[in-house]
C-alpha positions as YAML, in Angstrom:
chain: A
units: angstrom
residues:
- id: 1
  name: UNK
  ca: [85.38, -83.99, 29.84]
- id: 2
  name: UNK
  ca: [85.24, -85.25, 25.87]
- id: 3
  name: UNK
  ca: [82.91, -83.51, 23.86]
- id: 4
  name: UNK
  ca: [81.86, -86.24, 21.85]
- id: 5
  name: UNK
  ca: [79.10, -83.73, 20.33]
- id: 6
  name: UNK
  ca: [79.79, -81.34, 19.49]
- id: 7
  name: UNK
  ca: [76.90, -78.43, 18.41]
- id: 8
  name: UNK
  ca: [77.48, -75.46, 16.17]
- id: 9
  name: UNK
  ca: [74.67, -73.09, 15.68]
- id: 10
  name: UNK
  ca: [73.36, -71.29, 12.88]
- id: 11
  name: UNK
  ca: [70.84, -68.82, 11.65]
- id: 12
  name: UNK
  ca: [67.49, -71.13, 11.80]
- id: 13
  name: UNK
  ca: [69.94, -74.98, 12.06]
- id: 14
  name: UNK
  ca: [72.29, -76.65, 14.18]
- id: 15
  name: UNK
  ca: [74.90, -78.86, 13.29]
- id: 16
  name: UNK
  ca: [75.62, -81.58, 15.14]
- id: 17
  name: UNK
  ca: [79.10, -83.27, 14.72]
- id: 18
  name: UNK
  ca: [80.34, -86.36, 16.15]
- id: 19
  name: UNK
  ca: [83.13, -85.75, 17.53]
- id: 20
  name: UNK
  ca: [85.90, -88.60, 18.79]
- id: 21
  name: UNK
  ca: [88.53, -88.47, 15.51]
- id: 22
  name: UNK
  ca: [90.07, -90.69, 17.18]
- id: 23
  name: UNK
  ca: [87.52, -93.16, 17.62]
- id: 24
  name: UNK
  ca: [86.78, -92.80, 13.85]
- id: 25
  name: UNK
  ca: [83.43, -91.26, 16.23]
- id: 26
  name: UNK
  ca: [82.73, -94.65, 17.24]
- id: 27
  name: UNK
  ca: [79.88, -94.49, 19.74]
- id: 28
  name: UNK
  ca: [79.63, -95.35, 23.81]
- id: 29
  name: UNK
  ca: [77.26, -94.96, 25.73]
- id: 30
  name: UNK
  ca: [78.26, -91.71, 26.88]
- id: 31
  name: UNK
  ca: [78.16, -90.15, 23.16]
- id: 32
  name: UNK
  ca: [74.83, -91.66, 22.56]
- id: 33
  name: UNK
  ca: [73.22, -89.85, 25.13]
- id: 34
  name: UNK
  ca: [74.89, -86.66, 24.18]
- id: 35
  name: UNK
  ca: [73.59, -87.02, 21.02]
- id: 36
  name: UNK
  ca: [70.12, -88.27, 22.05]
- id: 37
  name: UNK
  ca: [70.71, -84.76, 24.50]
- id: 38
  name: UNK
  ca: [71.49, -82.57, 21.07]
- id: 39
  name: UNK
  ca: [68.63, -83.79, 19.04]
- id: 40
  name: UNK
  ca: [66.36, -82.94, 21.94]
- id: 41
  name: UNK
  ca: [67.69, -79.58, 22.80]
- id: 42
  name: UNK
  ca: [66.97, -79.30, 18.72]
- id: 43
  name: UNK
  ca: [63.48, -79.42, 18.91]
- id: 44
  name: UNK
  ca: [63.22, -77.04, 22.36]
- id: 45
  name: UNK
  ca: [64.47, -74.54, 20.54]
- id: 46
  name: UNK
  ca: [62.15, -72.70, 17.99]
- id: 47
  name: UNK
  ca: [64.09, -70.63, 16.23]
- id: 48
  name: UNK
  ca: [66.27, -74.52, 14.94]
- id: 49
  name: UNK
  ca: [64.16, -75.31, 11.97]
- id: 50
  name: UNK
  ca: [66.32, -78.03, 10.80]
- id: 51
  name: UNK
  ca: [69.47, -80.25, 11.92]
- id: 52
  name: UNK
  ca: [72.68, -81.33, 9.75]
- id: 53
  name: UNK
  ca: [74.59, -84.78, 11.29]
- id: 54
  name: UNK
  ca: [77.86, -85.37, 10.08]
- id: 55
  name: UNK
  ca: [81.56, -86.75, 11.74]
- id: 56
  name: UNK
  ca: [84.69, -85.05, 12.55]
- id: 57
  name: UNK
  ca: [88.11, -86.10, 10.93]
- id: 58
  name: UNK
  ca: [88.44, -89.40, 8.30]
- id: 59
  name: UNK
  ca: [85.20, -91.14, 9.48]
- id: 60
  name: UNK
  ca: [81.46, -90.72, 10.19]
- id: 61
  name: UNK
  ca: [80.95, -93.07, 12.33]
- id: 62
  name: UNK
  ca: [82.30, -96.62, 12.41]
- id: 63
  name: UNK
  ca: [79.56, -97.81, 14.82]
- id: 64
  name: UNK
  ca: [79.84, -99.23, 18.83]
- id: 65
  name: UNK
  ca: [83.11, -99.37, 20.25]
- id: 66
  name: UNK
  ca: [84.09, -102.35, 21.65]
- id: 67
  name: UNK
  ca: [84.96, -101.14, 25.16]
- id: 68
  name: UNK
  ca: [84.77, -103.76, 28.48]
- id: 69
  name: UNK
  ca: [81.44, -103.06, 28.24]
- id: 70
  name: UNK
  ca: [80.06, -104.49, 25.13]
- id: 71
  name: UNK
  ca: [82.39, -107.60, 25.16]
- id: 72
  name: UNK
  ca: [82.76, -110.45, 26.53]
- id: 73
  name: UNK
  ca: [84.67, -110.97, 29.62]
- id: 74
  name: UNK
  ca: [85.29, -112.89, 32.86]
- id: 75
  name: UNK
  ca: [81.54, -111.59, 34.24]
- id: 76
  name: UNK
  ca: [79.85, -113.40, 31.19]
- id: 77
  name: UNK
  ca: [78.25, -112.01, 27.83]
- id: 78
  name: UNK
  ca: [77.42, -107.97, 27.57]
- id: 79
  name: UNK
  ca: [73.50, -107.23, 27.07]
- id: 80
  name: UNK
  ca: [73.63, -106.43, 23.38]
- id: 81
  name: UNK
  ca: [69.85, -106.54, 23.63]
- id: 82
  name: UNK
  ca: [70.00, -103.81, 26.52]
- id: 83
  name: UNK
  ca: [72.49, -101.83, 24.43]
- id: 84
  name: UNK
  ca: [70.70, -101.67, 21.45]
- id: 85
  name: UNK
  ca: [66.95, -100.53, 22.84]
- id: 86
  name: UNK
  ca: [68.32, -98.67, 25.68]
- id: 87
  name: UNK
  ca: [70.73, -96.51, 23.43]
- id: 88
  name: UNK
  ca: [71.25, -97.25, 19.37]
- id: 89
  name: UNK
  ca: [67.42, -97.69, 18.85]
- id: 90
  name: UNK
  ca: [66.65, -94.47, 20.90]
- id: 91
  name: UNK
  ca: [68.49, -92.26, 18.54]
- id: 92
  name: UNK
  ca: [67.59, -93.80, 15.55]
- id: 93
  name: UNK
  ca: [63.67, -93.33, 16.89]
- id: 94
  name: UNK
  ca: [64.47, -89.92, 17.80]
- id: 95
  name: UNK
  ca: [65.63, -89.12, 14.72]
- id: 96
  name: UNK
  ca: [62.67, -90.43, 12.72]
- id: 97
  name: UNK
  ca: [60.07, -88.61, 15.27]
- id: 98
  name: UNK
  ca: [62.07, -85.42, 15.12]
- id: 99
  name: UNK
  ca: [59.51, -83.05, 13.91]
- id: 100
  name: UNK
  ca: [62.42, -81.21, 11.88]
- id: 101
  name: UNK
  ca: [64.15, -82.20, 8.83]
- id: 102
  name: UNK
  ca: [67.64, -84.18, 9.48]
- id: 103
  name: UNK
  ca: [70.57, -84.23, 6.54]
- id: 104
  name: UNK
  ca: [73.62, -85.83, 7.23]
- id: 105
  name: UNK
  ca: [76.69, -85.33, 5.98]
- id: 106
  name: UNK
  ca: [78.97, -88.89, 5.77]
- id: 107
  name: UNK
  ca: [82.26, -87.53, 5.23]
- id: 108
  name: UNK
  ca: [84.10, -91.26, 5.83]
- id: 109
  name: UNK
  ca: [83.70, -94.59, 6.58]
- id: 110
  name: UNK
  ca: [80.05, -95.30, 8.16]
- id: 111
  name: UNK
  ca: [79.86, -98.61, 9.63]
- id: 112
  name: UNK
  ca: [77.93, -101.08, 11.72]
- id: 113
  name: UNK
  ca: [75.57, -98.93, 13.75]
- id: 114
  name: UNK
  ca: [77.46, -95.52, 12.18]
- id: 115
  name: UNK
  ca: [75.77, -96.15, 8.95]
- id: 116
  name: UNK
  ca: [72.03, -96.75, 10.47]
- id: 117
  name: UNK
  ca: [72.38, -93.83, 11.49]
- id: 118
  name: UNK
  ca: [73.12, -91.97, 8.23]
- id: 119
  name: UNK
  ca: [69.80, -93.80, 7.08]
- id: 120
  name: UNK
  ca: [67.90, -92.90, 9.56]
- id: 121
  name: UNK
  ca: [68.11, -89.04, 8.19]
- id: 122
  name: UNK
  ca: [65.84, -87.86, 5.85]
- id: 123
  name: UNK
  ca: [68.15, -86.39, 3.28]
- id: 124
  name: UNK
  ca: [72.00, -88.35, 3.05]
- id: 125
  name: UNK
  ca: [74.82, -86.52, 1.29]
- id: 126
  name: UNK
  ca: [78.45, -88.67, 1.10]
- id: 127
  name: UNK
  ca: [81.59, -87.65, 0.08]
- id: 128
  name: UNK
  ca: [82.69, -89.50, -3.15]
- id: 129
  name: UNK
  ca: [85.65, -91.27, -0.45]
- id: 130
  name: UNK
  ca: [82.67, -92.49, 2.02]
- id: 131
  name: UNK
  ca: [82.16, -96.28, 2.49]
- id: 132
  name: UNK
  ca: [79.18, -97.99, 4.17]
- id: 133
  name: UNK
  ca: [80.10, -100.68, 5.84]
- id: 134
  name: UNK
  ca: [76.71, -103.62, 7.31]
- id: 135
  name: UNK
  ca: [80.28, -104.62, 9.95]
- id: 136
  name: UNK
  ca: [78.26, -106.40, 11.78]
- id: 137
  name: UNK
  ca: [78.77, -109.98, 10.67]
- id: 138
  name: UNK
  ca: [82.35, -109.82, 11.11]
- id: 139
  name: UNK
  ca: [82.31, -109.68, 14.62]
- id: 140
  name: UNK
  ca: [79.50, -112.73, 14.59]
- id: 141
  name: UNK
  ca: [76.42, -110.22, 15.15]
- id: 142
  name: UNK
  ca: [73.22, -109.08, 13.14]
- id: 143
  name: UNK
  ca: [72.75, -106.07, 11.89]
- id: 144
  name: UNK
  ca: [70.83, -103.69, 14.30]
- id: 145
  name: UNK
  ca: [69.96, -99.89, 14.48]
- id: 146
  name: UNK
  ca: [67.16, -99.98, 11.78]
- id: 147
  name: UNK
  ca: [69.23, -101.62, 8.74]
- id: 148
  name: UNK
  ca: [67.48, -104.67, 8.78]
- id: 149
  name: UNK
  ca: [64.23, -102.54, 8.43]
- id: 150
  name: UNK
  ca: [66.56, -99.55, 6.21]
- id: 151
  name: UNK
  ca: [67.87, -101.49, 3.52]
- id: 152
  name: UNK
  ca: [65.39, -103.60, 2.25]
- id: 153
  name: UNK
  ca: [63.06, -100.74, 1.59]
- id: 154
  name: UNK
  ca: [66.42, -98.99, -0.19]
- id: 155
  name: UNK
  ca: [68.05, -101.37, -1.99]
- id: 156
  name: UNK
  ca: [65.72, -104.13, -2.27]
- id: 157
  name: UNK
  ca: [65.94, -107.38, -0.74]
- id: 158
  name: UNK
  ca: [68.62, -108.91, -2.68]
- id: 159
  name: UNK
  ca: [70.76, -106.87, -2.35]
- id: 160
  name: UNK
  ca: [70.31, -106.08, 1.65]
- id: 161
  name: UNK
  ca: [70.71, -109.35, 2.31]
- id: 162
  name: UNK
  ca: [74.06, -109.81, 0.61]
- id: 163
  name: UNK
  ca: [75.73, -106.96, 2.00]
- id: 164
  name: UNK
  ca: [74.08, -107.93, 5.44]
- id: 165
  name: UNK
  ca: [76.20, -111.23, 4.99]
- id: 166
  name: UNK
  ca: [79.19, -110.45, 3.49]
- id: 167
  name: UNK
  ca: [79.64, -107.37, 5.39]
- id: 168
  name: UNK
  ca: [81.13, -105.43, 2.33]
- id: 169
  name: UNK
  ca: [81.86, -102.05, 1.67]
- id: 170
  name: UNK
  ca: [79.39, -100.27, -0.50]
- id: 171
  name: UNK
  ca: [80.88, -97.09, -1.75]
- id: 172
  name: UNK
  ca: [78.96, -93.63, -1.71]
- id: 173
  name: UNK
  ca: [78.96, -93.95, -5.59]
- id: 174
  name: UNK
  ca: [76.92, -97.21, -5.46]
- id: 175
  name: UNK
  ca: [74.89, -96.08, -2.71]
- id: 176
  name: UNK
  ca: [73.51, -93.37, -4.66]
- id: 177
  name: UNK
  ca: [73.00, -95.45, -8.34]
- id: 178
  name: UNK
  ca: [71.53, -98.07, -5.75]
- id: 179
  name: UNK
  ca: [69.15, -95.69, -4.04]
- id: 180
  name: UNK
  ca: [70.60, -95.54, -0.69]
- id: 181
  name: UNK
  ca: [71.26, -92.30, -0.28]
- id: 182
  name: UNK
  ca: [70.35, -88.72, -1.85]
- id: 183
  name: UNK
  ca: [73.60, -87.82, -3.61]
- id: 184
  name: UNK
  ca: [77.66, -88.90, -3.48]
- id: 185
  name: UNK
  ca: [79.33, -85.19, -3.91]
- id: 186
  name: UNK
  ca: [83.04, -84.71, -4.36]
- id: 187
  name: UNK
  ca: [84.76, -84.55, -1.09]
- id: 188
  name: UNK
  ca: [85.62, -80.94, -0.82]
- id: 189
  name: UNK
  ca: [81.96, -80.14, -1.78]
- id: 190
  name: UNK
  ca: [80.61, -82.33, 0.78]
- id: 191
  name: UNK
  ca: [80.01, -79.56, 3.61]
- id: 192
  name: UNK
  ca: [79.49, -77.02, 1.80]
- id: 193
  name: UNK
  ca: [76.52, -78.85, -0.54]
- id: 194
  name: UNK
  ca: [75.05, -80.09, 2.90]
- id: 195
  name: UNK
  ca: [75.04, -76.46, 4.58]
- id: 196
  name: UNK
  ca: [73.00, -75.25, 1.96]
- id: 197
  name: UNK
  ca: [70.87, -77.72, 2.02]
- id: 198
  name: UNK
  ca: [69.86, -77.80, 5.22]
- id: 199
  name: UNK
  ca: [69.81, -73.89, 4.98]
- id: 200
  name: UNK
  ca: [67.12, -74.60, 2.36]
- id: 201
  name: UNK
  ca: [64.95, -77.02, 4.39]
- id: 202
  name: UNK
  ca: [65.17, -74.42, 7.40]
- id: 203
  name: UNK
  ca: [63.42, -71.78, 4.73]
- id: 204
  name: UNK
  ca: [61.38, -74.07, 3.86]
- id: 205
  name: UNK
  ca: [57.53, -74.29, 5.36]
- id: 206
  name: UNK
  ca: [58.34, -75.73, 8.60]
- id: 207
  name: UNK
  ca: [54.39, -77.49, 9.20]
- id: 208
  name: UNK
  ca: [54.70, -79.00, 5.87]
- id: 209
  name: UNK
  ca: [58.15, -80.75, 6.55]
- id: 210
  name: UNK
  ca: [56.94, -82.31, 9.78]
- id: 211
  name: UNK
  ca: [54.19, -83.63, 8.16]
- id: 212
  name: UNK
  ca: [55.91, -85.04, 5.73]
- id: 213
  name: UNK
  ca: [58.26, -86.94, 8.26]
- id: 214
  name: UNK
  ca: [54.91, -87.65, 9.60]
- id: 215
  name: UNK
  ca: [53.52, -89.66, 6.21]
- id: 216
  name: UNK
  ca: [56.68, -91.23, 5.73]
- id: 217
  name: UNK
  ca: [56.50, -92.84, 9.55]
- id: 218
  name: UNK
  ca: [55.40, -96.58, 10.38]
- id: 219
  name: UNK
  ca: [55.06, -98.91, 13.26]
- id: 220
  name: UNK
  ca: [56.63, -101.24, 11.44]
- id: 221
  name: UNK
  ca: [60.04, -99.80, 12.57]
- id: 222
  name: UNK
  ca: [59.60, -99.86, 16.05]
- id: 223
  name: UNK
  ca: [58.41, -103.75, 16.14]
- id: 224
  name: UNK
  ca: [61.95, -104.05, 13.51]
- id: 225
  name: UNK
  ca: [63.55, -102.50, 16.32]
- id: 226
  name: UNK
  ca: [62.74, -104.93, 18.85]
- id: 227
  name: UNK
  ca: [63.27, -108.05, 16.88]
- id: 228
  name: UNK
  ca: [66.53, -106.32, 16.09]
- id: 229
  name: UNK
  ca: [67.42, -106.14, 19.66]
- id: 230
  name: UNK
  ca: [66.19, -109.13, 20.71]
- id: 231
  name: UNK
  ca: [68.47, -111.24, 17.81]
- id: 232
  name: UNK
  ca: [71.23, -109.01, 18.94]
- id: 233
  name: UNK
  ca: [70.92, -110.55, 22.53]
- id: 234
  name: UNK
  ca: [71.29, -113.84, 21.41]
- id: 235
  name: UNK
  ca: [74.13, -113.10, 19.00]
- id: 236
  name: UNK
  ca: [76.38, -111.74, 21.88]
- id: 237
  name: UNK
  ca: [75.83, -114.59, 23.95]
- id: 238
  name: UNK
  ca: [77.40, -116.67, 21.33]
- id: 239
  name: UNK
  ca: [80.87, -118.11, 20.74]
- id: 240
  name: UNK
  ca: [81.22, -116.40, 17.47]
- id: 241
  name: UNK
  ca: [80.86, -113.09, 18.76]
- id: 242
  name: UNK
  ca: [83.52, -113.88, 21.42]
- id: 243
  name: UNK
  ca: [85.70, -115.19, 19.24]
- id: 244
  name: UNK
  ca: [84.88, -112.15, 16.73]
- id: 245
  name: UNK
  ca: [86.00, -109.82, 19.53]
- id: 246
  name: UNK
  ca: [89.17, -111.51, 20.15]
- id: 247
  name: UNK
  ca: [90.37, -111.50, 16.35]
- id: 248
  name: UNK
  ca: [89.62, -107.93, 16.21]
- id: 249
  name: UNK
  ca: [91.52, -106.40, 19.26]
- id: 250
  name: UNK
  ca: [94.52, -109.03, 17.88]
- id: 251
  name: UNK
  ca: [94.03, -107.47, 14.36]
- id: 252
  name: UNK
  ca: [93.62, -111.00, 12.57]
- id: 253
  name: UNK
  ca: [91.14, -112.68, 10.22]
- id: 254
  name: UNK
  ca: [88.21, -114.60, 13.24]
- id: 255
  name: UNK
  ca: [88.07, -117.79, 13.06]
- id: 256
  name: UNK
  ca: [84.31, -119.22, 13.37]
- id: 257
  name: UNK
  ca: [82.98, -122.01, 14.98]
- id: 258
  name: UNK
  ca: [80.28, -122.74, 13.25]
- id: 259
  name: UNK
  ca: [76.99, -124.43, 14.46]
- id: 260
  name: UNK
  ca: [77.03, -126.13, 17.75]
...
C-alpha cells in the first residue's frame, strides 16, 4: 500500500512528509486521513513536543487531485461541499487545535488546498524556488481550506482578493515581504533551517506554546469553514467547473461560460 505519509521521528518532534512525488503530493482522500491519522498519533505521544510538515520531491503540495471522485461524471456533480468539511477542513482544524507547535517546510509549488495548508501552521519556512498558487479559480471553484479566512488577515484584503481571482503565483520571496509566511530561505537551507527550528520549539516551554496556539484561536474560522464548504458545493455543481475539469485533463486554456 502507498505511504502517502510518511513519519520520521526524532528526539522530542516528528516530521511528517507528504509523500506522492508523483502526485506533486496532491491529496485524496486516502492521504488526508493518513495525515489527519499522523497529527493525531502526534499529540498521543508525550515525548513529540512539536511537528515539522513539509513535501517529498519538486512540490509541497499542489492541492486535491482530480480523481473520478471529485469530478464530474456520468453519475452527476461530486460533493465538493462533503469533500471539503469531511476531509480538507478537518486537517486544517486539526492543525490549528493541535496543542503543539506546527512548522512547515514548502519545499515547491503549494497550491489550491496544498497551500492552506502551509498557512494553517504556525511557523512557514519556503524555499526561495516555492510558489503559492490560490488554483482554485482556474478550475471554476472558490478558494477553500481556510484561505478565504488565511489571507485576508496576511496580506490584507486587497491583495487576497486579487490573487483569489487571478489565481497567480505568489513566489516565497513575496510571500515573506508580504507577510505570508515566516521566512523564504535558500533552497538547500530549507530543511536544515526548519529542523532546527522545530528542534527549538520542542525545547521550548511546552504549556506556554499551547497557550499561545490557544490566544491566537477564533470561532471565526470554523463558521469561514463552513461558508467555505458550502460555496464550494455550489461551485462544483456548475458548468464552469465541468468545463474547468475537462481543459485540465486535455492540458488546454478552459473555456468559460459565463453567467447563465
Amino acid at each position: 500500500m502507498e505511504e502517502t505519509i510518511r513519519v520520521e521521528a526524532h528526539d522530542g518532534w516528528r516530521t511528517l512528509v507528504l509523500n506522492r512525488p508523483d502526485k506533486l503530493n496532491a491529496v485524496n482522500e486516502a492521504m488526508l486521513t493518513a495525515l489527519l491519522g499522523a497529527l493525531d498519533a502526534a499529540e498521543a505521544d508525550k515525548t513529540c513536543r512539536a511537528v515539522l510538515l513539509t513535501g517529498t520531491g519538486r512540490g509541497f503540495c499542489s492541492g486535491q487531485e482530480l480523481n473520478a471522485s471529485v469530478t464530474p461524471g456520468p453519475d452527476g456533480p461530486p460533493d465538493l461541499q462533503h469533500l471539503a468539511s469531511t476531509y480538507h477542513h478537518r486537517v486544517v482544524q486539526r492543525i490549528r487545535a493541535l496543542p503543539l507547535p506546527v512548522v512547515c517546510a514548502v519545499n515547491g509549488i503549494a497550491a489550491g488546498a496544498g497551500a492552506s495548508f502551509a498557512l494553517a501552521c504556525d511557523i512557514v519556512l519556503a524555499a526561495s524556488s516555492a510558489q503559492f498558487i490560490q488554483a482554485f479559480v482556474r478550475i471554476g471553484l472558490v478558494p477553500d481550506s481556510g484561505a478565504s479566512f488565511f489571507l485576508p488577515r496576511l496580506v490584507g484584503e486587497a491583495r487576497a482578493r486579487a490573487l483569489a481571482m487571478l489565481g497567480e503565483p505568489v513566489t516565497a520571496a513575496q510571500a515573506e515581504a508580504w507577510g505570508m509566511i515566516w521566512k523564504c530561505v535558500d533552497d538547500d537551507a530549507l530543511m536544515r533551517d526548519a529542523e532546527a527550528l522545530t528542534a527549538r520549539l520542542a525545547a521550548g516551554p511546552s504549556e506556554a506554546l499551547a497557550l499561545i496556539k490557544r490566544a491566537f484561536a477564533t470561532d471565526a474560522l470554523a463558521a469561514q469553514l463552513d461558508l467555505e464548504a458550502e460555496l464550494q458545493g455550489i461551485a462544483g455543481r456548475g458548468a464552469d467547473f465541468a468545463e474547468g475539469v475537462r481543459a485540465f485533463l486535455d492540458k488546454r486554456k478552459p473555456s468559460f461560460a459565463g453567467r447563465t
